[in-house]
C-alpha positions in Angstrom: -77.0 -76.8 -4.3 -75.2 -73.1 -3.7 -77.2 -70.4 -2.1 -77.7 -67.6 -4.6 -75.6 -64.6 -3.5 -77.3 -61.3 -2.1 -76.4 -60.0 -6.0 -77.3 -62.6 -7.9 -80.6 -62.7 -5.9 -80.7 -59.1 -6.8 -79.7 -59.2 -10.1 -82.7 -61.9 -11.3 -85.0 -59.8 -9.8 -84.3 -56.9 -12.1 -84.4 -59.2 -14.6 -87.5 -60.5 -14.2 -89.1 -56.7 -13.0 -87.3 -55.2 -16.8 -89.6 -58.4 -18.9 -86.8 -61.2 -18.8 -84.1 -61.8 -20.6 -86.4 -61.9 -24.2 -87.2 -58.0 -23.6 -83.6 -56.7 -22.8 -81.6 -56.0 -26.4 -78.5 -55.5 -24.4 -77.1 -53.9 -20.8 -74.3 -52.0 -20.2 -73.2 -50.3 -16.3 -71.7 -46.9 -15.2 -70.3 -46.2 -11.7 -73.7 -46.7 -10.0 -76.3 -47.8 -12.4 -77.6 -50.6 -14.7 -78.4 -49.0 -18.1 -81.4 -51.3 -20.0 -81.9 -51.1 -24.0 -85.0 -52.4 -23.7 -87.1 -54.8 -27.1 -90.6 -53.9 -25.1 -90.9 -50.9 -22.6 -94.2 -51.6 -21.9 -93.2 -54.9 -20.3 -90.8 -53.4 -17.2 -92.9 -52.9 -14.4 -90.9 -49.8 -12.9 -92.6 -49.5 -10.1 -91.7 -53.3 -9.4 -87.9 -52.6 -9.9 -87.7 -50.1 -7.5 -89.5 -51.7 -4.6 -86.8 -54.3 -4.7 -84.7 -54.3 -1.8 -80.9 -53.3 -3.1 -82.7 -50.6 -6.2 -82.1 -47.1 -5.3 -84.5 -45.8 -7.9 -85.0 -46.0 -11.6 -84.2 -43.3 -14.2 -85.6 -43.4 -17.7 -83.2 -41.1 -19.8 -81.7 -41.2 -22.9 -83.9 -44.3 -24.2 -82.2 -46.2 -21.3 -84.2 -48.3 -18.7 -82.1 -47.3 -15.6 -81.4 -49.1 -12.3 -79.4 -47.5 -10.0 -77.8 -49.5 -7.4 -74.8 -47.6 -5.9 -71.5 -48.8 -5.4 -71.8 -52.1 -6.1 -73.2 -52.3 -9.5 -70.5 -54.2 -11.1 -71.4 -57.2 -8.4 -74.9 -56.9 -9.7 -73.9 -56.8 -13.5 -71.8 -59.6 -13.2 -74.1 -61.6 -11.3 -76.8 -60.4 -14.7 -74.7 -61.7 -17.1 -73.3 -64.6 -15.9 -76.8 -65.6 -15.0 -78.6 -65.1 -17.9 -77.8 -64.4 -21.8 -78.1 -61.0 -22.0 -74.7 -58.6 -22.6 -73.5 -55.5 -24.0 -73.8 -56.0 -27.5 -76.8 -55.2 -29.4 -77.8 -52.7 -31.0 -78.7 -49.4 -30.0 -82.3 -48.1 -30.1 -84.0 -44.6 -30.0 -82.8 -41.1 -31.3 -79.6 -40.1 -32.1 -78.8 -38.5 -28.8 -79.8 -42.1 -27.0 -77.6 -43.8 -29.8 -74.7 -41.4 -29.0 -75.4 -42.1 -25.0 -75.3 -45.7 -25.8 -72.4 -45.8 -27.6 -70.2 -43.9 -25.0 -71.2 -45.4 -22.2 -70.8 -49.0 -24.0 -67.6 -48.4 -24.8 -65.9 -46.1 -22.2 -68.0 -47.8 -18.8 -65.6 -50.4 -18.2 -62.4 -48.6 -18.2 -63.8 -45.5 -16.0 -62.5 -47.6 -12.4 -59.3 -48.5 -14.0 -58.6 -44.9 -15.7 -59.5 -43.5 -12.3 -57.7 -45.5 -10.4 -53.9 -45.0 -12.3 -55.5 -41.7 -12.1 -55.4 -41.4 -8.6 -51.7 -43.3 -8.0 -50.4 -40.3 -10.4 -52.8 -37.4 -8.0 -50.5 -39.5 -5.2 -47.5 -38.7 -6.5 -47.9 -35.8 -7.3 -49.0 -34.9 -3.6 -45.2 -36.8 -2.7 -43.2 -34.9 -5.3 -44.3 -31.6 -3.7 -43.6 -32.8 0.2 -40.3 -34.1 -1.5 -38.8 -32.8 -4.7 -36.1 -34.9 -4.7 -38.7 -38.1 -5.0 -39.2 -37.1 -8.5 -35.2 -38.3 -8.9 -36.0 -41.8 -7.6 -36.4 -45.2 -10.1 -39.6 -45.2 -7.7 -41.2 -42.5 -8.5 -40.4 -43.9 -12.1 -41.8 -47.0 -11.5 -44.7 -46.1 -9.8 -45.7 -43.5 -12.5 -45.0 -45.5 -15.3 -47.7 -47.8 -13.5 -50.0 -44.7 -13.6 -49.7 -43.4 -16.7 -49.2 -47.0 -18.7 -53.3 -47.3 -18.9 -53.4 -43.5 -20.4 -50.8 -43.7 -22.9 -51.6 -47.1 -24.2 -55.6 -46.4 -24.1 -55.9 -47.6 -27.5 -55.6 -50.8 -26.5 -58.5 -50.5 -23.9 -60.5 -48.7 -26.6 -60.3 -51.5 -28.6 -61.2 -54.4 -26.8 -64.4 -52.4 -25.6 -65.3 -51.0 -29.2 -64.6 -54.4 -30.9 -67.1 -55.5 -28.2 -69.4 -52.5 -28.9 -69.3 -53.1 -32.9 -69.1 -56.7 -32.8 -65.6 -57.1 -33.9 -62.6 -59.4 -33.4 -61.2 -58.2 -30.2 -57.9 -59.5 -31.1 -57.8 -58.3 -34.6 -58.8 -55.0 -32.8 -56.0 -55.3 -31.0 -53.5 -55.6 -34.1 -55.1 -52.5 -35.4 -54.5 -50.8 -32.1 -50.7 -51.6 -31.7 -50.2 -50.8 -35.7 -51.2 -47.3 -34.3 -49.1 -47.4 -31.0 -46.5 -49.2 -33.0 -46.0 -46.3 -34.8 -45.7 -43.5 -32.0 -43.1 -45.6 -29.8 -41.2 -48.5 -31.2 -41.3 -47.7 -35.2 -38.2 -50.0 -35.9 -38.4 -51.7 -39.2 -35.9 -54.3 -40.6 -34.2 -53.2 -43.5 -33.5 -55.1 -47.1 -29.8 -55.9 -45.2 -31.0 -57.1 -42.2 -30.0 -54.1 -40.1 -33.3 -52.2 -38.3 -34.4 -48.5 -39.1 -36.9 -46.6 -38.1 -40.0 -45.1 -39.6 -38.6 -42.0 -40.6 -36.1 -43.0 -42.5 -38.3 -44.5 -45.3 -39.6 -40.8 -45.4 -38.7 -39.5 -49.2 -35.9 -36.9 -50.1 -38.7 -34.3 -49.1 -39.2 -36.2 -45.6 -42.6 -37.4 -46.6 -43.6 -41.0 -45.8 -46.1 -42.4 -48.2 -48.3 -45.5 -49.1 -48.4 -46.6 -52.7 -47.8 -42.8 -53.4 -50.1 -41.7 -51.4 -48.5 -39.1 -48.7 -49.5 -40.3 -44.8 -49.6 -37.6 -42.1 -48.3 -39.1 -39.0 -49.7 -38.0 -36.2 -48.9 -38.9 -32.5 -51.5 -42.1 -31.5 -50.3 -42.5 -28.1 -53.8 -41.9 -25.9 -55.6 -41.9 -29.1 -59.5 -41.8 -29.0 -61.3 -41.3 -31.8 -59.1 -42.4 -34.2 -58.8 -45.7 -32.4 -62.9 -45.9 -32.3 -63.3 -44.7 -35.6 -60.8 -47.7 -36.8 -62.2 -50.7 -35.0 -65.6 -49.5 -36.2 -64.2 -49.5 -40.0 -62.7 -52.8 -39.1 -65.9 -54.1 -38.2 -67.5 -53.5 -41.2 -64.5 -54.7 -43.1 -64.7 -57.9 -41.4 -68.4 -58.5 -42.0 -67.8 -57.9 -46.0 -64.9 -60.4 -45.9 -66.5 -63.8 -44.1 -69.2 -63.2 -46.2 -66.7 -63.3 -49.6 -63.9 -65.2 -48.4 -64.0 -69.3 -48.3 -64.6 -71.0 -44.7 -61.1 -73.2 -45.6 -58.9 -69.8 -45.4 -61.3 -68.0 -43.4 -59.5 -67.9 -40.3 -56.4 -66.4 -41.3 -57.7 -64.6 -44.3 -60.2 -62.3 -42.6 -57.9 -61.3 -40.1 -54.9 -60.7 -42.4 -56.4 -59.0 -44.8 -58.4 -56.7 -42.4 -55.4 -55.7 -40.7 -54.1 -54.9 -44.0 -56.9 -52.7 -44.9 -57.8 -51.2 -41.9 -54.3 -50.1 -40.5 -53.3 -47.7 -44.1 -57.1 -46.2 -43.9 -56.3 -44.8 -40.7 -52.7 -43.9 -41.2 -53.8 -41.9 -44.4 -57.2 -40.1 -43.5 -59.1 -41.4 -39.8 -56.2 -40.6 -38.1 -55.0 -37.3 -39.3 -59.0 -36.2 -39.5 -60.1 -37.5 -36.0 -56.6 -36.1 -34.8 -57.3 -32.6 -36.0 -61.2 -32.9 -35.1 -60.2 -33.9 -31.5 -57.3 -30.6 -31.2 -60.5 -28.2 -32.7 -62.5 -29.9 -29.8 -59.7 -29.3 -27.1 -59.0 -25.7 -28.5 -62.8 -25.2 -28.7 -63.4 -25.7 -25.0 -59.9 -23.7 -24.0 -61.2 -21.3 -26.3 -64.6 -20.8 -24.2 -63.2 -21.3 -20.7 -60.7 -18.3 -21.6 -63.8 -15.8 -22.4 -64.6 -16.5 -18.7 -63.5 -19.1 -17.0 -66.0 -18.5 -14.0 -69.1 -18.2 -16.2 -68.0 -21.2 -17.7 -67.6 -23.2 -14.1 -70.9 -21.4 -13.1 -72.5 -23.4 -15.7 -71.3 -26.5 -15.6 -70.9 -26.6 -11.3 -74.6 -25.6 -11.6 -75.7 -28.2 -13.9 -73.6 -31.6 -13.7 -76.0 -33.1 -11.4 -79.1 -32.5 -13.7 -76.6 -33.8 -16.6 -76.1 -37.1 -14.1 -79.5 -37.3 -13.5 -80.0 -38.1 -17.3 -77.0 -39.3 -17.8 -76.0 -37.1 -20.4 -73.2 -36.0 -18.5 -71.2 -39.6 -20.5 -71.6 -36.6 -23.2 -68.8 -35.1 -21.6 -66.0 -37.9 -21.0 -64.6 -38.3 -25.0 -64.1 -34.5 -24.6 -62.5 -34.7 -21.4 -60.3 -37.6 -22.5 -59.6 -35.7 -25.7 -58.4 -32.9 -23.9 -56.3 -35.2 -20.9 -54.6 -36.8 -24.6 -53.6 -33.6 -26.4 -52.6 -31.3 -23.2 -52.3 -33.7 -20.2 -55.6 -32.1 -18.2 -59.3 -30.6 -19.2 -60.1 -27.5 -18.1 -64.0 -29.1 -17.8 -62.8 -31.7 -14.6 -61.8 -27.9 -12.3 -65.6 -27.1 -12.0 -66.7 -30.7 -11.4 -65.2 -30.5 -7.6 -67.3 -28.6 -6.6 -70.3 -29.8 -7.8 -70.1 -33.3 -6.7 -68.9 -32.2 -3.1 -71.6 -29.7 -2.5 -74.4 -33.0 -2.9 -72.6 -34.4 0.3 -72.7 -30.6 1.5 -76.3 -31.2 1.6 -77.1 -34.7 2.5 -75.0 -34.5 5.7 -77.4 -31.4 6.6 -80.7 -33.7 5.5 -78.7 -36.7 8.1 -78.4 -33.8 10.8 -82.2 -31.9 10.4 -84.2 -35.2 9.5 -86.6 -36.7 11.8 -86.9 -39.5 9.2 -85.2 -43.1 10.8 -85.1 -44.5 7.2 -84.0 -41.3 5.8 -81.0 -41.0 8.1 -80.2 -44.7 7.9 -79.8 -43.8 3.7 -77.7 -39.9 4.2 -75.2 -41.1 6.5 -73.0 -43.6 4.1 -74.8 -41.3 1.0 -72.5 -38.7 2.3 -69.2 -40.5 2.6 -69.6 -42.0 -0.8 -70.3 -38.4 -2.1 -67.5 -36.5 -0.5 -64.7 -39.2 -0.6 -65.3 -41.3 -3.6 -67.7 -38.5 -5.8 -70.0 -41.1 -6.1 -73.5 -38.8 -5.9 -76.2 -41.4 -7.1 -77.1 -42.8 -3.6 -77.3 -39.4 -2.1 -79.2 -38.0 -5.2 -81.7 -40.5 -5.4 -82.1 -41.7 -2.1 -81.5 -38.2 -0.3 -81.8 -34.8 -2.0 -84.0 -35.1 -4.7 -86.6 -37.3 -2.9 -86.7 -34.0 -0.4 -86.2 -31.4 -3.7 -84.7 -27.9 -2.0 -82.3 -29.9 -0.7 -81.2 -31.1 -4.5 -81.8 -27.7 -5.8 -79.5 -25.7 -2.9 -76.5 -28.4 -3.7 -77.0 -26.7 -7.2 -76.2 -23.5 -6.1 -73.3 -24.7 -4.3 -72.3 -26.3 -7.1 -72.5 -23.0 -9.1 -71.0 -20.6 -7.0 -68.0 -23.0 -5.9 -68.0 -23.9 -9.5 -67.4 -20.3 -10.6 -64.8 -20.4 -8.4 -62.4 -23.2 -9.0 -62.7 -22.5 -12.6 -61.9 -19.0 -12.5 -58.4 -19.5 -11.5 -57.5 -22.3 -14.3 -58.1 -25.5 -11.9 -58.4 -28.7 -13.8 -57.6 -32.7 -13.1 -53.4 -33.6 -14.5 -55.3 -37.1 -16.1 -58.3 -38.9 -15.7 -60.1 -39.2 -12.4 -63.4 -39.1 -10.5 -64.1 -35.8 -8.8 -64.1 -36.2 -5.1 -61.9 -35.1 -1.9 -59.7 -38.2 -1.7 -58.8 -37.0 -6.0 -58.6 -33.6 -4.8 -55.0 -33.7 -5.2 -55.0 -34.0 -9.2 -55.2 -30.6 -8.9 -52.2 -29.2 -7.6 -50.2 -28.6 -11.0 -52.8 -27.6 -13.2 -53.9 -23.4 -12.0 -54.6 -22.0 -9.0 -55.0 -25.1 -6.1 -56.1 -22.5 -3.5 -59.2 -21.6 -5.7 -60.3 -24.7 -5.8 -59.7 -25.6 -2.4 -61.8 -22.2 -2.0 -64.6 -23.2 -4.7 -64.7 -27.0 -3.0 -65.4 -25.4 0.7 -68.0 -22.7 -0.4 -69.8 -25.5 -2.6 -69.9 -27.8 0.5 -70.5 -24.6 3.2 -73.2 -23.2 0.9 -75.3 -26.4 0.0 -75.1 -27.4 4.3 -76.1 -24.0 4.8 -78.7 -23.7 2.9 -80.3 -26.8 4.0 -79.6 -26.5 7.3 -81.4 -23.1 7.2 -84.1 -23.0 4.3 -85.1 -26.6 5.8 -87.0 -29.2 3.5 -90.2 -31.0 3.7 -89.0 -33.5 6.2 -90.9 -37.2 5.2 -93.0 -38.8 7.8 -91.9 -41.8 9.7 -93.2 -45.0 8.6 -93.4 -45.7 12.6 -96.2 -43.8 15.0 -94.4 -40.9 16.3 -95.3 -41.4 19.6 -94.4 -44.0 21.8 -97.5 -46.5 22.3 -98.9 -46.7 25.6 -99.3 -50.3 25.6 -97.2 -53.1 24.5 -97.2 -53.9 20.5 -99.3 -56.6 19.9 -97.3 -60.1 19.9 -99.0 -61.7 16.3 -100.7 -60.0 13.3 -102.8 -62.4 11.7 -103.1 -61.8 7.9 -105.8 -63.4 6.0 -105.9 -64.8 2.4 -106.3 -62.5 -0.4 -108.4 -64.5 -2.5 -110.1 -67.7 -2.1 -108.5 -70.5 -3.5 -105.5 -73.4 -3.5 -102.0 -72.4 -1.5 -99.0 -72.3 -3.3 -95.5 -71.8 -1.2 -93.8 -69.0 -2.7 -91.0 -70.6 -3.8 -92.8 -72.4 -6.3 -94.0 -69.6 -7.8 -92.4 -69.4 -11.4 -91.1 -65.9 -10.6 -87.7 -65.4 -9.5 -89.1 -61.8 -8.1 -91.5 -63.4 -5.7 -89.9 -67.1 -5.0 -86.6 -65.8 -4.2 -88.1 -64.3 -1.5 -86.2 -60.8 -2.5 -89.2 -59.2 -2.0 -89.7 -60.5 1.4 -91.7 -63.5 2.8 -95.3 -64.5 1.8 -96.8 -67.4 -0.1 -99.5 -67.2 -3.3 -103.0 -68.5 -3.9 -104.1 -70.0 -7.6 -107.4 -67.9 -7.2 -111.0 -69.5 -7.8 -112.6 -66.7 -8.1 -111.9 -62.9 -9.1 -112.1 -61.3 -5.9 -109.0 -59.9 -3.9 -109.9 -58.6 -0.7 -107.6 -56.7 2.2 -106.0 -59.8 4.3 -105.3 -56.7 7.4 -106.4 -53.6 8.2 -104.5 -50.5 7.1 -104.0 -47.7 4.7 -103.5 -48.1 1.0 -100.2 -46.5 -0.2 -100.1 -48.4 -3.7 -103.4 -48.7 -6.1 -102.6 -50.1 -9.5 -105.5 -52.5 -11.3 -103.4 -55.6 -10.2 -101.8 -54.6 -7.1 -102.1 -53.8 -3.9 -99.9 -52.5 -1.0 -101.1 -51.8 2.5 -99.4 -50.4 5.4 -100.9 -51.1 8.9 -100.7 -48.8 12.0 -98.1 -50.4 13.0 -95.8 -49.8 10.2 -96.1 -53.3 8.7 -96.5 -53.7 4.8 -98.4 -56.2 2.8 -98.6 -56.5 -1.1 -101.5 -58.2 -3.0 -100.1 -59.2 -6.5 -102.6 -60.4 -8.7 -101.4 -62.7 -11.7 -97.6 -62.7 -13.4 -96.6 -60.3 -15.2 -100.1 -58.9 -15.4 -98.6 -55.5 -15.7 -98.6 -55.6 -19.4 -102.2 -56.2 -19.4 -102.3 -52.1 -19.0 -104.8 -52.8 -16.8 -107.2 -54.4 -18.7 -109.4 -56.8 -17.0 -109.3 -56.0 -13.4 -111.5 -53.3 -11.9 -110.1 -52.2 -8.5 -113.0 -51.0 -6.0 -110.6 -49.1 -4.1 -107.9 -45.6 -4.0 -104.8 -45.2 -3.2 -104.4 -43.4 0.4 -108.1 -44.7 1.5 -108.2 -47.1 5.0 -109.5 -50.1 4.9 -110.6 -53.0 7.0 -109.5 -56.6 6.9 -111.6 -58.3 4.5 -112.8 -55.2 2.5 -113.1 -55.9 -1.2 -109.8 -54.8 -2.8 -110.7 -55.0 -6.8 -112.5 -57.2 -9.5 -110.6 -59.4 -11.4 -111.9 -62.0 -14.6 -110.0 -65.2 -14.1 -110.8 -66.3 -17.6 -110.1 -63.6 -19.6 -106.4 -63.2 -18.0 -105.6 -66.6 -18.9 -107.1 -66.4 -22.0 -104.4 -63.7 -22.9 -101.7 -65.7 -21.8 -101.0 -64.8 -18.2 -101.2 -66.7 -14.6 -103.9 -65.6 -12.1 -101.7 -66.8 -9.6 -101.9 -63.9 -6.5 -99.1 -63.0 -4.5 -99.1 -62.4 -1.2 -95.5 -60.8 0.6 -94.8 -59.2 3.5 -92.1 -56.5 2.2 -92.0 -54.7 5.4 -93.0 -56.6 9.1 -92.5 -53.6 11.2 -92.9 -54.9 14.5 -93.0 -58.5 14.0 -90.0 -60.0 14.0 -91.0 -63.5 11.8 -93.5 -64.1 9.1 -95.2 -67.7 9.7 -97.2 -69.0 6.8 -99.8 -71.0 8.2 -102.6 -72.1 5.5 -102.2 -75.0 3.3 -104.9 -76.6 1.0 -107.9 -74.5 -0.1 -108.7 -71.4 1.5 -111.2 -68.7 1.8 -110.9 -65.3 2.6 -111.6 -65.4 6.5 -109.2 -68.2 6.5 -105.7 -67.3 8.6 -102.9 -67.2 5.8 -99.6 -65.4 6.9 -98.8 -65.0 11.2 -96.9 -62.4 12.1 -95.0 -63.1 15.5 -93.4 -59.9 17.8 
């Protein structure tokens, strides 16, 4: 049998933390998170998700259940969904703005590393074309941007195979409906009644007007299209519902499709497309129109405030605008201020990895920063760095402001799509003033260091004694049994959270009675009614976990006799718990015992088998 991949371990223990694969309505990804549409919040234990070993932290924004997990997310959502049953399509739930969040990040989340990656090729070239002008003459350079620009111009065929997925239509009827559009902006070349081809304008009447069935069609240019190509495969999904409903299962196939198609593509030749085209130039002009009031209040703004947007995701807000504007000038005035911003977080988190005293801490900053500054990939360092410490989040905002203003204030913006950072810098350099920026980028990143470096933080305490012991560590720990009872090796346990060991090593006892007591000596730094975690002086950390999936129980049930932040001794009584009544409502008493941190010790032995007691030797910790 294959061993389970470090993702897929990872990925069934979110699954199992977020309820199983009954509670999730559907899961989409972004560039570092897992995004949840949850049936039941009530059933994700949140607190469970983010002790797992590969979680950052989880957000709850937007109606989403949020998993960050940094740069490897698309491992871990693979791993998900070929795993299990659960996918991107369902519907949405929650308010409108949760809907709209939904919907955007469903449908443009799996092109973003492909749009930013052509993206970058064209930044390259155009960092070659001004070393050497005369590269530009070269069938390379034509090659190699037509290789960059391809997934731009023909976005509506991206678009459609994500909305289709989105609105649960035929990808590949999508598709038709997508080239009828594109179609009609490039090739256009339509065989005449002699044979011989023409082209689309020349079925135009004497007044140069083309029409369908008399009714006059506004062509418009669909080549990056966006809305209109959204707006279509959405129409075409309703169209195809009505029509397998109608139409007999013998022509079905072919039918559905044909007739679709022939539906679809006129509707959007003669009103979604002229109405989303002039609805996305009012949006472009709308934002050119603001940003020329002030441009530097404008980058203030939005270099102050993109991280808080990131942090609740409503930042996806901003991508059909951008994309709009990329489409209908070739750049967005919005991507100038962005620079900044997500350069002054690694402004920040490299001062936290210089002035912290913190060994875990400094473990996270140090990649946290180099996946900030090169890539623009902030999560890690947001969550695991800055805004665990605060000032340090809040003085990257300032940065962000200030280097904001200034980028923006002399026209800087992105020539395509790309994801703000120092190795995209150079989508910059034809589109305003590329010193600004370079100016706004180095006071963003100057200010935020400063600032921390200065100001300081509320450094977080070592999980380790400062001081160096006088004596040698001991050589064993011996834990004792939680609860009296039978032994149950933790991979039998019918949770994939605990028997996969992702969690870390242990074993379970099916209780006898409802007492948990402390199986070692040490402080309490989690309290909830059904579970337990205790860190010794030595820095090792032991969690009691009593039942599965007891969580939902809201804490009914189970008294705890204890407080979070007391010290205890081994063997003092932990909580209350009534076996009966648990079971009764559905739910295994089973209690889980893991060691998710051994500190010292470098093995975890378990030891008991059989019945136990609560003096009985369970777990042995070896140095």
């Amino acid at each position: 049998m294959a061993t389970a991949s470090k993702y897929e371990i990872l990925a069934d223990a979110i699954l199992t933390g977020v309820g199983g694969e009954s509670n999730v309505a559907s899961v989409t990804h972004c560039a570092t998170r897992l995004r949840f549409q949850l049936t039941d919040r009530a059933k994700a234990d949140k607190a469970a998700v983010e002790a797992i070993p590969g979680v950052i932290t989880v957000v709850e924004a937007g109606g989403q259940f949020q998993v960050v997990i940094g740069n490897t997310v698309n491992n871990v959502y693979e791993s998900l969904t070929t795993r299990s049953s659960v996918s991107s399509a369902g519907a949405s739930s929650g308010g409108l703005l949760a809907r709209c969040i939904d919907l955007i990040t469903s449908i443009f989340t799996p092109l973003l590393w492909v749009l930013a990656g052509t993206g970058l090729l064209k930044a390259l070239l155009a960092v070659g074309v001004k070393i050497a002008p005369e590269f530009a003459t070269t069938s390379t350079y034509a090659l190699l941007f037509a290789a960059g620009d391809a997934a731009f111009q023909f976005l509506p065929f991206l678009l459609a195979v994500t909305a289709a997925k989105k609105f649960k239509a035929n990808q590949f009827t999508a598709l038709a409906v997508a080239g009828a559009l594109i179609y009609s902006s490039t090739i256009a070349v339509i065989p005449g009644p002699d044979g011989a081809t023409m082209t689309l304008k020349a079925f135009a009447d004497t007044a140069g007007q083309l029409t369908f069935l008399g009714i006059p069609v506004v062509m418009v240019s669909y080549l990056s299209a966006v809305i209109p190509t959204i707006l279509a495969v959405w129409i075409l999904s309703l169209v195809e519902r009505v029509l397998t409903r109608v139409i007999p299962e013998a022509v079905r196939n072919f039918a559905v499709p044909m007739l679709a198609v022939a539906f679809v593509v006129p509707v959007t030749f003669l009103a979604i497309g002229p109405a989303s085209y002039y609805l996305g130039e009012a949006l472009s002009g709308g934002v050119n129109w603001l940003w020329e009031l002030s441009p530097a209040l404008g980058g203030l703004i939005l270099g102050g405030t993109w991280q808080l947007l990131v942090i609740f995701g409503l930042h996806w807000g901003f991508v059909p605008v951008m994309i709009q504007d990329i489409a209908t000038q070739g750049y967005s005035v919005l991507t100038g201020a962005l620079f900044p911003a997500v350069l002054a977080v690694s402004g920040a988190t490299v001062a936290v990895w210089i002035k912290t005293r913190n060994h875990d801490l400094k473990k996270i900053a140090g990649p946290a920063t180099i996946s900030a500054f090169l890539a623009g990939i902030t999560e890690p360092a947001i969550y695991g760095v800055v805004l665990r410490l605060k000032k340090p989040f809040i003085y990257s905002l300032i940065g962000g402001a200030v280097g904001g203003a200034i980028a923006a204030s002399g026209g800087s913006a992105a020539q395509g799509f790309v994801i703000p950072g120092a190795i995209t810098l150079t989508s910059t350099l034809n589109i305003g003033n590329f010193a600004l920026q370079l100016i706004g980028c180095a006071v963003a990143i100057a200010l935020a260091f400063t600032l921390t470096m200065t100001l300081g933080f509320k450094d977080l305490p070592n999980r380790e004694p400062v001081a160096e012991a006088t004596t040698a560590p001991a050589q064993a720990l011996v834990v004792t049994a939680p609860v009296a009872g039978r032994i149950v090796p933790l991979d039998q346990v019918p949770d994939k959270v605990f028997s996969s060991g992702a969690m870390g090593p242990g074993l379970a006892v099916a209780p006898t009675e409802g007492r948990a007591y402390a199986p070692v000596a040490g402080t309490l730094v989690t309290v909830m009614p059904h579970a337990f975690g205790l860190r010794t002086d030595d820095g090792t950390e032991v969690l009691v976990h009593i039942g599965l999936d007891t969580v939902e129980l809201g804490g009914r049930h189970f008294t705890p006799a204890v407080a979070q932040g007391r010290h205890v001794a081994a063997g003092d009584l932990l909580g209350e718990f009534d076996i009966a009544a648990i079971e009764a409502a559905g739910y295994r008493t089973t209690t889980i015992m893991i060691v998710t941190d051994p500190g010292p010790y470098r093995a975890v032995v378990p030891v008991a088998e059989g019945s136990v007691t609560t003096s009985d030797q369970a777990l042995d910790l070896v140095g």
